[in-house]
SEFI-563855 format. One record per residue (C-alpha): x, y, z. Coordinates in pm, 1 decimal, m for minus. Example, Ala and Ser with C-alpha at 12.3 -4.5 7.8 and 13.67 -1.06 7.14 Angstrom:
BEGIN
((1230.0; m450.0; 780.0)) ((1367.0; m106.0; 714.0)) 
END
This chain:
BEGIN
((m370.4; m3844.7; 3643.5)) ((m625.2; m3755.2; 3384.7)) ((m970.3; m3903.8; 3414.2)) ((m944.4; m4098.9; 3093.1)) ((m592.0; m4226.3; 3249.5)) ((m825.5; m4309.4; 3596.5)) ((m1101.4; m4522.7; 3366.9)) ((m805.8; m4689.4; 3160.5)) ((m613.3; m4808.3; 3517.9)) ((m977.8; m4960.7; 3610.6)) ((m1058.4; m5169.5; 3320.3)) ((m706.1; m5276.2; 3213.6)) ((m484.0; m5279.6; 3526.2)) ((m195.3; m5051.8; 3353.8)) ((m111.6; m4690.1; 3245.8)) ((168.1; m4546.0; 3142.4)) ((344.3; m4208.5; 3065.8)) ((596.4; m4099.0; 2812.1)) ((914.7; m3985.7; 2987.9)) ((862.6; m3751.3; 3280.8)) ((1203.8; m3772.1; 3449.0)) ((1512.8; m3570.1; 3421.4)) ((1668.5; m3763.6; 3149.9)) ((2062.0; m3666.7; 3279.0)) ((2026.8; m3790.1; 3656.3)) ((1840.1; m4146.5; 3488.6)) ((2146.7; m4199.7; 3321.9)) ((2361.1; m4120.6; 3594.2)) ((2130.4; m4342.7; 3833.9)) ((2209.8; m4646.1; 3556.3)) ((2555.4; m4567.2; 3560.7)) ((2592.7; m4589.8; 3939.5)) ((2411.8; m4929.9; 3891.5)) ((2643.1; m5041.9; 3639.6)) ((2946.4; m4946.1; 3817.3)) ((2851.6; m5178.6; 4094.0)) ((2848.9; m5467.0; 3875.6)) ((3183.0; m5695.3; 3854.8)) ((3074.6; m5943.5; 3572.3)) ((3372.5; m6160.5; 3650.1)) ((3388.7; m6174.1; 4045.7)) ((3006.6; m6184.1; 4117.2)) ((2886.8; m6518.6; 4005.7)) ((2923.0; m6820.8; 4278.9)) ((3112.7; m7134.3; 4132.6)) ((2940.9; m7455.6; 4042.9)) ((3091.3; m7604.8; 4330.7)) ((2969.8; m7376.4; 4591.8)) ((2607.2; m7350.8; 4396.5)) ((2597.3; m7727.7; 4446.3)) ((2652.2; m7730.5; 4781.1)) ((2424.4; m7481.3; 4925.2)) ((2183.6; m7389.2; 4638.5)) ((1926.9; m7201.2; 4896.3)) ((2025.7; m6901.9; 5044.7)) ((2040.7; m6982.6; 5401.1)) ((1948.8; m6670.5; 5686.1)) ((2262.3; m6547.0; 5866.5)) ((2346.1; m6232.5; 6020.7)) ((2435.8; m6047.0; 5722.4)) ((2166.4; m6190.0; 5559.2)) ((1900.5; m6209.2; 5811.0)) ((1604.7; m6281.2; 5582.2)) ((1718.2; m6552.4; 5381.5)) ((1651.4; m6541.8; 4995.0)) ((1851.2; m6335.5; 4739.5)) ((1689.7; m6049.5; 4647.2)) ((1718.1; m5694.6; 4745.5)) ((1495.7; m5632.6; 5052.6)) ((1373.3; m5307.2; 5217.0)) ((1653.4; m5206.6; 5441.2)) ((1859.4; m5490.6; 5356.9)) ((2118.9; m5587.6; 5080.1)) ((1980.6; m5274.0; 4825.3)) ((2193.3; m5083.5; 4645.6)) ((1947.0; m4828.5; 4507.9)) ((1853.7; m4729.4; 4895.2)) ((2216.2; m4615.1; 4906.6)) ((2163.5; m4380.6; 4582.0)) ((1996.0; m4076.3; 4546.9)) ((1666.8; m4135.5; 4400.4)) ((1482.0; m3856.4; 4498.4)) ((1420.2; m3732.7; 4207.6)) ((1224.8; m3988.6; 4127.5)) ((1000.8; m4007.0; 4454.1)) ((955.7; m3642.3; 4462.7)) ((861.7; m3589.0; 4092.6)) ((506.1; m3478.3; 4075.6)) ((394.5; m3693.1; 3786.2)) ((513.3; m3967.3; 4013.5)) ((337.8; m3828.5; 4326.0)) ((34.6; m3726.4; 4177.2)) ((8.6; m4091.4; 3966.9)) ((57.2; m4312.1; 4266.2)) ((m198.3; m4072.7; 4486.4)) ((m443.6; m4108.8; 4235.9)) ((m432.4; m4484.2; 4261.6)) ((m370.9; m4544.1; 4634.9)) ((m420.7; m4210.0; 4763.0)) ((m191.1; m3978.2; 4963.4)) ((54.6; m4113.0; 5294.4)) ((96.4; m4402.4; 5048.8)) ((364.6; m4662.2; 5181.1)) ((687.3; m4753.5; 4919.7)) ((699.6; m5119.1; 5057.2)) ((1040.9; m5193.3; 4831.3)) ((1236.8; m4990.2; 4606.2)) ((1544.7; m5154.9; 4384.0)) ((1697.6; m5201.8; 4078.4)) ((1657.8; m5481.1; 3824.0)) ((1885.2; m5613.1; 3558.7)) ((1821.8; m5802.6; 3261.5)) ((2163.5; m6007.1; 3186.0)) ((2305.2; m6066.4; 2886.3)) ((2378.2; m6354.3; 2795.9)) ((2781.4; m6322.6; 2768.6)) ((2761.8; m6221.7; 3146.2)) ((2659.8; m6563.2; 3210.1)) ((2924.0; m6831.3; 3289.2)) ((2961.9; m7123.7; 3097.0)) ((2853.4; m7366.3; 3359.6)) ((2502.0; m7190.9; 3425.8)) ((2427.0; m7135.0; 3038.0)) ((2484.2; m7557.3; 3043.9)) ((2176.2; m7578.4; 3264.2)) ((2004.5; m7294.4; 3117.1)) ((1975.8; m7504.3; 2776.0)) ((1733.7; m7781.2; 2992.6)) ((1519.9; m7557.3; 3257.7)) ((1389.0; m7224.5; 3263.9)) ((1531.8; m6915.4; 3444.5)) ((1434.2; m6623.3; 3533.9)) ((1593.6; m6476.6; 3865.2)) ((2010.8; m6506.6; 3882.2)) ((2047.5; m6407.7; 4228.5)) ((2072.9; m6724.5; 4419.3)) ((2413.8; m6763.2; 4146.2)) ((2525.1; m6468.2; 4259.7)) ((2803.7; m6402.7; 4553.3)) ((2636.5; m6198.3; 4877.6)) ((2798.1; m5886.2; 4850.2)) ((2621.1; m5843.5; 4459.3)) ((2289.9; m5935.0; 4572.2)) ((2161.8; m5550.7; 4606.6)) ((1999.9; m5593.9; 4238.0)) ((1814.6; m5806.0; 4131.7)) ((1919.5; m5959.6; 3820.7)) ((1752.1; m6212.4; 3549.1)) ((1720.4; m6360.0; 3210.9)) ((1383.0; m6344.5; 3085.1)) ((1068.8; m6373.0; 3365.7)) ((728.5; m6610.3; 3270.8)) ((399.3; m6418.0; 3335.8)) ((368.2; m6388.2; 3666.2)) ((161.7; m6140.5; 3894.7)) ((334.8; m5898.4; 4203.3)) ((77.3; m6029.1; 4432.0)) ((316.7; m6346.5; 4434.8)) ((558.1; m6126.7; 4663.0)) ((325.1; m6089.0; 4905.4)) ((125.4; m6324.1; 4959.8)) ((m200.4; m6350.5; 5123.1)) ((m168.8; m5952.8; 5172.1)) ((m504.6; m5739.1; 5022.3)) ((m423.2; m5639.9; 4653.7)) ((m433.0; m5251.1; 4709.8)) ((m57.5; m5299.8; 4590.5)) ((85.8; m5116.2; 4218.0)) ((388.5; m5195.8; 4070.4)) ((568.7; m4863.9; 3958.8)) ((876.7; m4928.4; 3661.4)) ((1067.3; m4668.0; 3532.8)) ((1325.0; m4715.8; 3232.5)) ((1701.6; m4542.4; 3336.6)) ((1774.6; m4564.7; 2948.2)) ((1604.6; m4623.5; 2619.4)) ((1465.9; m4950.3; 2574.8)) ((1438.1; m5135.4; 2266.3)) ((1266.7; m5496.2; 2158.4)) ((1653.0; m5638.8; 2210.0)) ((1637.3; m5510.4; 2568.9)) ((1378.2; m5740.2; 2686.2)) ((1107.2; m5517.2; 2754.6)) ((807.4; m5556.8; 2986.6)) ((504.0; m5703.7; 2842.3)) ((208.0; m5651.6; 2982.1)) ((m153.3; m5808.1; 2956.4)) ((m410.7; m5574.1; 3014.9)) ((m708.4; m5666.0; 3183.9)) ((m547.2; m5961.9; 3271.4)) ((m606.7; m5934.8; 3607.4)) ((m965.1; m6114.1; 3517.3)) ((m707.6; m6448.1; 3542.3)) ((m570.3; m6369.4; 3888.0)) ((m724.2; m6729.7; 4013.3)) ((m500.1; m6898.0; 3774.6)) ((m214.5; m7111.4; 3886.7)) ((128.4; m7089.5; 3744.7)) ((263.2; m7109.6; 3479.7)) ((m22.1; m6960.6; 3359.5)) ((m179.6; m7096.6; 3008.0)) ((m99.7; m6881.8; 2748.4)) ((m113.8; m6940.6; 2295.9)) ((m93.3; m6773.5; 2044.3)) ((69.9; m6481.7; 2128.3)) ((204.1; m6205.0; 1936.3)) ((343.3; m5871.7; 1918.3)) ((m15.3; m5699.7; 2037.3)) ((m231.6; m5961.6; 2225.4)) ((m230.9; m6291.3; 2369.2)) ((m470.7; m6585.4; 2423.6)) ((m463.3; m6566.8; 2781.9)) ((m675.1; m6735.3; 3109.2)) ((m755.9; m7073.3; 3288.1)) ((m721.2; m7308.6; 3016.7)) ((m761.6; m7384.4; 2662.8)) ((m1135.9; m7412.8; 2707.7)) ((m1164.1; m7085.6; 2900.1)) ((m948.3; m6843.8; 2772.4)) ((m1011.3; m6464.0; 2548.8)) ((m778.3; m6311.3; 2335.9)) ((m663.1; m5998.6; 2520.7)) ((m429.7; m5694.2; 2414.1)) ((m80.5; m5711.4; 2500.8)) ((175.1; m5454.6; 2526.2)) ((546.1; m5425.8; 2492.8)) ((722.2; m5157.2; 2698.8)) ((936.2; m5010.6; 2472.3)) ((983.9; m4633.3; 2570.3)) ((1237.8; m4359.7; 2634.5)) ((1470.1; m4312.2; 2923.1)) ((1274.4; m4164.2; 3218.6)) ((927.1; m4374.3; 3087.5)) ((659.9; m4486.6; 3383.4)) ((463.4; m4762.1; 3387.3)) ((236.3; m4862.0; 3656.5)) ((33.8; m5173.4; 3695.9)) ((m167.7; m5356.3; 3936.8)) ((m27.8; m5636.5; 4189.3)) ((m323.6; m5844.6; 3995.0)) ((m173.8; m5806.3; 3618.6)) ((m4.2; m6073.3; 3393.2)) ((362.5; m5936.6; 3308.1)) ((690.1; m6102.0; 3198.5)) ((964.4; m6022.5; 2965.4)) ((1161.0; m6277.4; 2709.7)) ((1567.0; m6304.5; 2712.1)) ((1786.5; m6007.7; 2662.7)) ((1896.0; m6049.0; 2307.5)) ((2128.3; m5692.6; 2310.4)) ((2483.7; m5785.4; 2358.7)) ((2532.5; m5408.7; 2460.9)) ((2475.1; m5232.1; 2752.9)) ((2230.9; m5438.7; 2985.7)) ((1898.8; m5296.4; 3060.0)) ((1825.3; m5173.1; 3405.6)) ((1527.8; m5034.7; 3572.5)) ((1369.8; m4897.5; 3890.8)) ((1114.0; m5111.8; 4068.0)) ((865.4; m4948.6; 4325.9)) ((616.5; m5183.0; 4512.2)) ((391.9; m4958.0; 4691.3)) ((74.1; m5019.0; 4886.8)) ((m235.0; m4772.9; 4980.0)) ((m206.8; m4656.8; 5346.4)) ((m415.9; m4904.7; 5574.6)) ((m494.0; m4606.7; 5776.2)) ((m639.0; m4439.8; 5471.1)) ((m1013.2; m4513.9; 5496.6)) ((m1064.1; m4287.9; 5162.7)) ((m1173.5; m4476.1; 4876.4)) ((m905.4; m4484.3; 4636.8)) ((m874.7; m4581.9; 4294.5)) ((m699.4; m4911.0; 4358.5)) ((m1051.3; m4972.2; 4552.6)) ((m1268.4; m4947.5; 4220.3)) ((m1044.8; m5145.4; 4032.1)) ((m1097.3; m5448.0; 4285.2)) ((m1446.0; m5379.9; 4348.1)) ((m1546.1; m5355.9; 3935.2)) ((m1360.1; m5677.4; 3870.3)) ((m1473.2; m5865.4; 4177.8)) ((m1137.9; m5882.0; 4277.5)) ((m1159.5; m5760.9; 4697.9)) ((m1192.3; m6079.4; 4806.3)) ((m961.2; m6269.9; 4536.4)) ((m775.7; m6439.6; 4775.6)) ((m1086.5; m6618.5; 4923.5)) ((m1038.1; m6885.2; 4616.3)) ((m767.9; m7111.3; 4534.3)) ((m514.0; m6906.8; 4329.2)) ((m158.5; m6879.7; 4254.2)) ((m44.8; m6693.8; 4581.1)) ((m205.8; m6973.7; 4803.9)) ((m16.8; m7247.4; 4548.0)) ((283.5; m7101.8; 4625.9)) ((179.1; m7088.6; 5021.2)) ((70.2; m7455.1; 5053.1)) ((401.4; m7583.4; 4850.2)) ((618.4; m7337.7; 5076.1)) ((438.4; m7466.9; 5397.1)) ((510.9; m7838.6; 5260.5)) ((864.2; m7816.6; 5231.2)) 
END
């Protein structure tokens, strides 16, 4: 990573690079995703939803929850993604960021679902609430992706909570991805708002920025950006930055993605990039004040 790529990552929380992948073994990758998806077997019944609408822990589910986890119901740590981990561009970015013996705390794929996927009895309730992850509607054995319909702003962070933010998010596009797709968008330097509680206020937003922060009296108009980009694209943000994505509106092929959560070492005593960014936005000790990762900690303690 060039040094005007080093100074963007600082004050805005996100770079990105054109595509820097093998273009043939992305597709095949999203292929071997797609295969695995039964669109008319996978979804749970209204019935059985009713009943039991938390995934309980069992044996073959020993963590509870319905999302892919590291070792555990994920179907892209039973592909070959190595040439993904082993690319340079992708070595050398993350390094630069979190610095070398870095650890890849989850890897998996994501799925935005179209909306004729959807049975009729979830698209019912859809029309009343908002939804953004499928998986607790889905049957066990399809659980190794993660699959949604649109996500609200949200920051990483929220998946590990009360951990130190030396965390990036690393997306990579398997195909090309176009507004009907629903793209990422991402709010740079939004990471200024970490200490806001969810849903996070939001107005006025458009195709290139957003009036974003703590409330309508305390709020800036910052620059937003949609992810639209070629197959083998890389986008890396902070475990601090505002990102979502609206409703796939394609009727085609769904759009699906490779997710990396990756952390700096904690034996790496070097100071890293992801240690600037926290110190120059007074971020290292973010978790000190009441923000959206110890919301969700109190309500989950609560219950």
């Amino acid at each position: 990573m060039n040094e005007l790529k080093k100074q963007e990552f600082v004050k805005d929380g996100f770079v990105w690079t054109d595509s820097v992948f093998d273009v043939k073994k992305c597709i095949d990758l999203y292929h071997e995703a797609l295969a695995y998806v039964n669109v008319e077997d996978m979804w749970r019944s209204q019935e059985d939803y009713d009943r039991e609408p938390f995934v309980a822990k069992t044996p073959e589910n020993p963590r509870g929850g319905s999302n892919p986890g590291k070792g555990v119901a994920n179907l892209l740590e039973r592909c070959d993604s190595r040439f993904i981990e082993e690319n340079e561009v992708f070595k050398n970015s993350v390094e630069s960021i979190v610095g070398k013996k870095y650890e890849i705390l989850l890897k998996k794929f994501v799925c935005g679902v179209p909306s004729h996927w959807i049975p009729e009895w979830l698209k019912a309730r859809m029309h009343a609430s908002y939804f953004d992850n499928l998986n607790v509607y889905l049957k066990f054995p399809y659980r190794d992706i993660t699959y949604f319909r649109g996500i609200d702003y949200h920051m990483d962070i929220m998946d590990r909570v009360n951990e130190k933010a030396d965390i990036i998010t690393v997306y990579v596009y398997l195909q090309d991805v176009n507004k009907d797709m629903s793209p990422l968008h991402v709010i740079r330097r939004s990471h200024r708002y970490c200490r806001t509680i969810f849903p996070h206020f939001r107005q006025n937003e458009t195709a290139t920025t957003i009036e974003f922060g703590e409330n309508k009296d305390n709020c800036e108009l910052l620059d937003k950006q949609i992810l639209l980009g070629k197959c083998g694209s890389m986008y890396i943000w902070t475990a601090l930055t505002m990102h979502g994505t609206q409703n796939t509106k394609s009727e085609g092929d769904p759009r699906i993605s490779l997710r990396y959560t990756i952390r700096k070492n904690p034996n790496n005593r070097d100071h890293c990039l992801i240690d600037e960014f926290l110190e120059k936005n007074e971020l290292v000790d973010f978790r000190n004040i009441k923000n959206n990762t110890a919301v969700i900690l109190e309500e989950t303690k609560r219950k």
